[in-house]
C-alpha positions as CSV (number, residue, x, y, z in Angstrom):
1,X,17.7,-13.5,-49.0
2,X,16.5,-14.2,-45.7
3,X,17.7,-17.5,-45.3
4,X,19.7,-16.1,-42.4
5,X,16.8,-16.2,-40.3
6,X,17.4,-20.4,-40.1
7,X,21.0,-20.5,-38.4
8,X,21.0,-21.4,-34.9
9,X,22.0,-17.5,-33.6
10,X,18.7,-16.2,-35.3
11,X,16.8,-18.7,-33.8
12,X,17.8,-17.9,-30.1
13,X,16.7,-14.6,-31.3
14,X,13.5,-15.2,-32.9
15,X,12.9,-17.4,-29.6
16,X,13.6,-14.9,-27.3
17,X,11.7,-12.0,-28.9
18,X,8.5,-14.5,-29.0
19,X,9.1,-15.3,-25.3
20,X,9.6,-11.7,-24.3
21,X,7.4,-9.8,-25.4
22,X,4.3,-12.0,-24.5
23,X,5.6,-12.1,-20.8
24,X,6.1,-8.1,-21.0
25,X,2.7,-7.6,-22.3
26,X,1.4,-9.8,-19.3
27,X,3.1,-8.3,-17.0
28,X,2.0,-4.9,-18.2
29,X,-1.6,-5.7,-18.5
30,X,-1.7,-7.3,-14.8
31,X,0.1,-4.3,-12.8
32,X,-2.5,-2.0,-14.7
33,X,-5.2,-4.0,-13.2
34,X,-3.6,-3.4,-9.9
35,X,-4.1,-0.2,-10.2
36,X,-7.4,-0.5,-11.9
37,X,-7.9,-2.8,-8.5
38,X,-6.9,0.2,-6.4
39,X,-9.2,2.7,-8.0
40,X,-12.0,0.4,-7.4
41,X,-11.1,0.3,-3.6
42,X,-10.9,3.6,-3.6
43,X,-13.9,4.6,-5.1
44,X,-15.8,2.1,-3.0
45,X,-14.5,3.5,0.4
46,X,-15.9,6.9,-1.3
47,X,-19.4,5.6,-1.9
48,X,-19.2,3.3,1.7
49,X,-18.5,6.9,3.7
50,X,-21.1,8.8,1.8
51,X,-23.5,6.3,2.2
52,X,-22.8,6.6,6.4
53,X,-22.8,10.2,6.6
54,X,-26.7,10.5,4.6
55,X,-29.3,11.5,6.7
56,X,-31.3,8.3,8.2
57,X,-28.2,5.8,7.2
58,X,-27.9,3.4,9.8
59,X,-25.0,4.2,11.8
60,X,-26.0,2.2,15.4
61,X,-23.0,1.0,16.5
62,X,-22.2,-3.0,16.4
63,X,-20.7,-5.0,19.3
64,X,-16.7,-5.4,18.4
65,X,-16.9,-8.7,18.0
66,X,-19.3,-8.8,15.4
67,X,-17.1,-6.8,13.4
68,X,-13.8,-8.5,13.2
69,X,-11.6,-9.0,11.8
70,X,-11.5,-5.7,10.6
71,X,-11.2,-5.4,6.6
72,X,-12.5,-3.0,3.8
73,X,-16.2,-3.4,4.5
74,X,-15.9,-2.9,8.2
75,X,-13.8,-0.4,8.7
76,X,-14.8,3.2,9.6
77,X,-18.0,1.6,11.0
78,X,-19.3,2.3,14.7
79,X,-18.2,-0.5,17.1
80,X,-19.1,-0.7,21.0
81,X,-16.9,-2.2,23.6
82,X,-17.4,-2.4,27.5
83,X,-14.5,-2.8,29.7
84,X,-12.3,-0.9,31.9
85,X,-9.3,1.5,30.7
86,X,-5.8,0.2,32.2
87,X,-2.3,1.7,30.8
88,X,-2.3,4.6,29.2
89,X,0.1,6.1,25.9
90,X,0.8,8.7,23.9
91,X,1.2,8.4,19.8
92,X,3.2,11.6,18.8
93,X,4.0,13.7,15.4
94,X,-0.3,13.2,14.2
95,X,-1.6,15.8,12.5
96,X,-5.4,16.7,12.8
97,X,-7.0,19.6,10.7
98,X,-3.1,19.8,8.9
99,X,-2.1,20.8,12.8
100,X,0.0,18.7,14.3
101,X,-0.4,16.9,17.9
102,X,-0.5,13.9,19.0
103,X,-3.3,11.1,20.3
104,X,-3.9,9.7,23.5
105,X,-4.5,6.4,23.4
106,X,-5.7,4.1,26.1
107,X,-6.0,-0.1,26.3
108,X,-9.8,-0.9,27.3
109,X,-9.2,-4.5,29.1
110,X,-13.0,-6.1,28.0
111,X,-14.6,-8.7,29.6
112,X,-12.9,-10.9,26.9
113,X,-9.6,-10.6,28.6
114,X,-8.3,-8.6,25.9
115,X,-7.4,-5.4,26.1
116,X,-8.6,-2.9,22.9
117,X,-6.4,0.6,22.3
118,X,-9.2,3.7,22.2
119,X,-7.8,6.9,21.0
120,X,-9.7,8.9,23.3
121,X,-8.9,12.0,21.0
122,X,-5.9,14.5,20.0
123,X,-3.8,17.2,21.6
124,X,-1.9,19.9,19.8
125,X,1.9,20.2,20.4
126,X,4.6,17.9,21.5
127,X,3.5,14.4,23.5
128,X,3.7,15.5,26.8
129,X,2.3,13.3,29.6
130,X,1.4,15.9,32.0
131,X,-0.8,17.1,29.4
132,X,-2.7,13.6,28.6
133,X,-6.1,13.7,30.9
134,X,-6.5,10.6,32.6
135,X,-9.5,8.3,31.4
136,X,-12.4,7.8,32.9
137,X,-12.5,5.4,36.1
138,X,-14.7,2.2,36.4
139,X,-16.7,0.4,33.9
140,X,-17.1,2.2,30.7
141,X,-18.9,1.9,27.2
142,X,-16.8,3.1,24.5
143,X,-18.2,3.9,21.0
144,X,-15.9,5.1,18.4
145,X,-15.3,4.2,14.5
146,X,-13.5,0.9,14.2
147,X,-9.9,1.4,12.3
148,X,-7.2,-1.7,11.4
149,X,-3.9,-1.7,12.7
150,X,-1.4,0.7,11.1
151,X,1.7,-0.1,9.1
152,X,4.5,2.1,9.7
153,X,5.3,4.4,6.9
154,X,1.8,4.2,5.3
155,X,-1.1,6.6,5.7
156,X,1.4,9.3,7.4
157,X,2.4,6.6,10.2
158,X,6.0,7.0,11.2
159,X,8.5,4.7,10.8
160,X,11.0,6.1,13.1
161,X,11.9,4.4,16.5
162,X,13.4,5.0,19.8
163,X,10.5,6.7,21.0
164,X,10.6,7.2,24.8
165,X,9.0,5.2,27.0
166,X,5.0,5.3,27.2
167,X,5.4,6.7,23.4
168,X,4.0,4.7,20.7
169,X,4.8,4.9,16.5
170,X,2.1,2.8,15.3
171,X,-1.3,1.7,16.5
172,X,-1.0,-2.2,16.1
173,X,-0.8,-5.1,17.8
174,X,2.1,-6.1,16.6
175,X,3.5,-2.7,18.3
176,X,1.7,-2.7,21.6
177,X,3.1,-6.8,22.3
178,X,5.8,-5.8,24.1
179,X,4.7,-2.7,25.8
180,X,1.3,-4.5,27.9
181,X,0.4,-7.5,29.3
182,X,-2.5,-8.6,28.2
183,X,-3.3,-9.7,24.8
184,X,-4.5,-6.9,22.0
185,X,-6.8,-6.8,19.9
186,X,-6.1,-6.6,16.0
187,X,-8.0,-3.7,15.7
188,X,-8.2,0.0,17.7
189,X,-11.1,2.6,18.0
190,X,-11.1,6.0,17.5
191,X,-14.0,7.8,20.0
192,X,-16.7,9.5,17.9
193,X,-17.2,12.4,20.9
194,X,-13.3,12.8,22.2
195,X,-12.6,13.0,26.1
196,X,-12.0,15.7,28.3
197,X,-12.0,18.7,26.3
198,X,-9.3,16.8,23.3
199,X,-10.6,16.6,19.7
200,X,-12.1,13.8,18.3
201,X,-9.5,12.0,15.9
202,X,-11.8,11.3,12.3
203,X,-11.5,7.1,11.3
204,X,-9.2,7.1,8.2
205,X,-9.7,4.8,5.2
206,X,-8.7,1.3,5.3
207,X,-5.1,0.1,3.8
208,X,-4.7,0.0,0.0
209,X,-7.8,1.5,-0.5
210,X,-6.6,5.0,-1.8
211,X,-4.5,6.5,-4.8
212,X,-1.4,6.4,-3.1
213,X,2.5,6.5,-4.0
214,X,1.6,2.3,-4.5
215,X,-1.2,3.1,-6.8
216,X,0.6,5.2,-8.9
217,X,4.0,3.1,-8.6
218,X,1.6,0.2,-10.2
219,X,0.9,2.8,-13.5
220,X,4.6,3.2,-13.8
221,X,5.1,-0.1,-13.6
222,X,2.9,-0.9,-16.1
223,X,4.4,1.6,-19.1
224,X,7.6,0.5,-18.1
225,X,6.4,-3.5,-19.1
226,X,4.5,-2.3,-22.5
227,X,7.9,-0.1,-23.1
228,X,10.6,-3.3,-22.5
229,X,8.1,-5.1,-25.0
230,X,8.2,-2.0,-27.9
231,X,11.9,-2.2,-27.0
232,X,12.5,-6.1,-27.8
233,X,10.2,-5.3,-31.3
234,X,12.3,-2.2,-32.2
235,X,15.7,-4.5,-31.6
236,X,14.5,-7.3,-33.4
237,X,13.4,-5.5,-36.7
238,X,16.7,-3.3,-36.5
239,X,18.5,-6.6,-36.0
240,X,16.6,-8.0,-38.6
241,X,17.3,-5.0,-41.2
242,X,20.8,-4.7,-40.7
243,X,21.1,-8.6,-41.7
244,X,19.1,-8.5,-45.0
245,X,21.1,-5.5,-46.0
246,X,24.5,-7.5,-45.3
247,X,22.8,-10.5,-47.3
248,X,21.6,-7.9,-50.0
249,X,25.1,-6.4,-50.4
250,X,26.6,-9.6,-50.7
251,X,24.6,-11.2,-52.8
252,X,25.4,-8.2,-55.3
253,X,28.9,-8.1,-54.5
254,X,29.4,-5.2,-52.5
255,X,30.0,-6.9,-49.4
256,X,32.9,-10.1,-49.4
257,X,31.0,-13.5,-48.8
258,X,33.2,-14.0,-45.2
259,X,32.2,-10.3,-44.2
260,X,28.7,-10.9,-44.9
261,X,28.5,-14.1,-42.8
262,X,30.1,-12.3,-40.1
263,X,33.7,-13.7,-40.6
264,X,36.3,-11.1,-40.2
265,X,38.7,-10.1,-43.3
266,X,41.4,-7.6,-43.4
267,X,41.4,-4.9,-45.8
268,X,43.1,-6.5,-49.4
269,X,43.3,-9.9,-48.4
């Protein structure tokens, strides 16, 4: 009755479904421990900022340096630089305290030679130049909470361009190349005490460390794979059904022997 299972179209089948739904159920199984991934990460950079802000944590601040590059264990943490503030820009459309303003950010040139961007802190309302104080002259110490460079479109950064000119989108290196002279740091500080009267800018959590869009977009990802593999299971056995009826019916008659091998017959021939 099922001897129909041995001819060369059932057997691309039966391959197929044996390939499939192994490679859906990987699939599956390894976006959901993306996200699992993600959850850790995210729940770690939890624990790592409560574990800064209890009371006789050590939160001196480290030479730069010492604490790049910049990934998930370093970031948020206090960093010192000494150096001299040069050009100055403006980083519009932020919001602080769900208000939105924008930061003023200026390159410390270090002793390195490199130059380091310092959010010196946040105004509300359009950027607006005349508005920016102007940092401090001479040598300077800053000490702030050391943040990686931002991607645009993630963690509220905008994507958008043609900004004017001494406007900046995103706070990278990458984005500050062709805007200053001097080499740039992989990395930027926001000030723990802001300058001249602006308000201080808090660090944010490091990339891919939160439950964002990703996060969730790694979830759907994985129903969708266990779903396709249910799918290929539910195809085969209805497939599989439909052919051991045909064989059934035609081994009692009820179906002609060319219609139930497929072959097609006209009505009373």
């Amino acid at each position: 009755m099922y001897r129909f299972l041995l001819t060369p179209r059932w057997w691309g089948i039966n391959v197929f479904v044996v390939l499939a739904i192994p490679f859906c159920i990987f699939m599956g199984s390894w976006q959901l421990g993306r996200f699992e991934d993600r959850v850790q990460d995210h729940e770690s950079a939890e624990r790592q900022a409560e574990a800064r802000e209890k009371p006789g944590a050590d939160s001196r601040p480290r030479p730069l340096d010492s604490l790049l590059p910049v990934d998930k264990n370093t970031s948020g943490l206090q960093a010192t630089a000494t150096g001299r503030y040069g050009e100055q820009l403006l980083v519009p459309n932020r919001e602080v305290d769900d208000e939105r303003g924008f930061y003023v950010l200026t390159l410390l040139r270090t002793d390195s030679g490199k130059s380091l961007p310092v959010v010196r802190g946040w105004l509300p309302g359009d950027a607006n130049t005349a508005e920016a104080p102007a940092a401090p002259k001479g040598e300077v110490t800053v000490r702030g909470a050391l943040q990686a460079s931002e991607s645009p479109g993630s963690n509220g950064v905008s994507a958008a361009g043609g900004l004017p000119r001494g406007q900046l989108g995103a706070i990278s290196s990458a984005s500050l190349v062709n805007l200053v002279r001097d080499d740039v740091y992989d990395a930027w500080v926001t000030l723990a005490d802001a300058d001249s009267g602006m308000k201080a800018v808090p660090a944010t959590a490091p990339n891919d460390t939160g439950l964002d869009l990703k996060a969730f977009q790694n979830l759907g990802y994985t129903g969708e794979w266990f779903v396709f593999a249910g799918f290929v299971l539910f195809m085969w056995f209805r497939l599989f059904r439909r052919e051991a009826e045909i064989a059934r019916d035609t081994r009692l008659g009820l179906v002609p022997e060319d219609r139930g091998t497929g072959a097609a017959q006209e009505p009373g021939a």
